[in-house]
C-alpha angles and dihedrals in degrees: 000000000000117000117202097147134060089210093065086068089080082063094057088044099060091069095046124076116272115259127205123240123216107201112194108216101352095177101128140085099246098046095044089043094051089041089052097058099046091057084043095057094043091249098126141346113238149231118186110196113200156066097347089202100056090033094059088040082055090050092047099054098037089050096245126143109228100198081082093077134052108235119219108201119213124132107229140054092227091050083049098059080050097055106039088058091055087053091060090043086054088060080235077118146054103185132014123226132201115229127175099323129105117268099230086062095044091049088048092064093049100041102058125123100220102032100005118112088236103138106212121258083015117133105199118211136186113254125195126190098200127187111205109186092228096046103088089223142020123291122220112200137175137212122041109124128014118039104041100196112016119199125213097284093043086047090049090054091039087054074036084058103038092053101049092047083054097060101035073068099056110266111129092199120024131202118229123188120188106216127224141152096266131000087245110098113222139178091234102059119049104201090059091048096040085048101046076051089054094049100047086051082053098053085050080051106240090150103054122223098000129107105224122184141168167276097335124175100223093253080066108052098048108022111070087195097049079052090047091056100048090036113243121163103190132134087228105044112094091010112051124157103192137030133211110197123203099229144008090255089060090039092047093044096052097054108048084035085063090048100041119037092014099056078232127158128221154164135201146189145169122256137195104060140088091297144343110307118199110209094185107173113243084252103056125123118252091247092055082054084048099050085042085063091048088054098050093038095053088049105034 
């Protein structure tokens, strides 16, 4: 099946369990909306931890019929992130879910060592399913937002990730590409050399059923005719499914790029610990939240 819509995600899910969602403060418009038609659409069933007062006020003004929701009372964003871990760590919850609360404070409570949801040896990265109106399917990246300069073992459980995450949504064998800034490897730049290390595991098949290459300068990756001209025979270039970037800055770039100057949707996680875990930013749309609860759920 060829998926070139998020919103072709709710589609998979309807065949899969359905998953509940903690979400820790879940006190603003965005996040209840987003919440509300997931439930809606069967996606997830939900847990809003927070203020009940203002939480049921919200509901009121935004329409919204709160016994929908179980309500989780607790009076402080910080107690929130507490308790919706220990939610998780209950089993009363498949995916966790950032409201209006900061993201040092979510990422404090789990990541922390004693009752945290950090799962030991595990690397966590940032994963991202993006949908560009001029890219013929979706696009899943990593990183944008949590390791900022991977080395080789971060960058092996990040393709680890990405593949994974491919194939939750439905792609038997996904193509990774390992960006860089040209396809030649060369000692003077790292993410050509980390990435020429990547592919040859790959060819030894320590990935599975994936085809993995690099490096590939982005034109390469997506574009078959940037690949023609230069040359390139691979199954990835021109039609990757999947991007490693070499840094947060490329990774970062890339996403809100897509957002923000490509008209593009998108939806994002963290992956590597005890379960799905949706870092939405405070900004975000309500239909990014609502694609990030697709992603966690689909992979939950």
């Amino acid at each position: 099946m060829l998926i070139e819509k998020l919103e072709q995600l709710f589609g998979i899910l309807k065949d899969k369990e359905k998953k509940r969602l903690i979400v820790a403060w879940a006190v603003d418009a965005h996040t209840i909306e987003a919440v509300n038609e997931a439930v809606d659409l069967g996606l997830v069933y939900a847990t809003l931890v927070g203020d009940r007062q203002t939480i049921m006020k919200r509901c009121e003004e935004l329409n919204i019929d709160a016994g929908k929701f179980v309500i989780d009372q607790v009076s402080s964003d910080s107690e929130a992130a507490e308790r919706s871990v220990s939610l998780i760590n209950e089993g009363k919850g498949n995916m966790i879910m950032k409201g209006n609360l900061g993201t040092e404070k979510y990422m404090k409570a789990i990541l922390n060592k004693e009752s945290g949801l950090m799962v030991p040896n595990e690397i966590l990265s940032h994963v991202a399913v993006v949908e560009n109106p001029v890219y013929h399917k979706l696009m899943i990246i990593s990183d944008a937002a949590i390791i900022p300069l991977p080395d080789l073992k971060q960058k092996i459980a990040q393709t680890c990730h990405l593949i994974n995450t491919a194939k939750a949504i439905g792609l038997e064998k996904p193509k990774v590409a390992l960006i860089a800034a040209t396809e030649q490897p060369s000692p003077n730049m790292p993410a050509s050399t980390d990435a020429a290390v990547i592919s040859k595991m790959a060819e030894r098949g320590r990935f599975g059923n994936a085809f993995v290459e690099g490096p590939l300068a982005l034109d390469l990756a997506v574009d078959k005719v940037s690949a023609d001209i230069k040359g390139i025979k691979s199954e990835v270039a021109g039609d990757a499914d999947c991007l490693l970037f070499p840094n947060i800055e490329s990774g970062n770039i890339f996403y809100k790029t897509n957002s923000k100057l490509a008209a593009g949707e998108q939806g994002a996680i963290v992956v590597g610990a005890k379960v799905p875990v949706v870092l939405s930013s405070r900004g975000d749309t309500s239909k990014t939240k609502l694609y990030s609860i697709a992603l966690a759920a689909i992979t939950a």
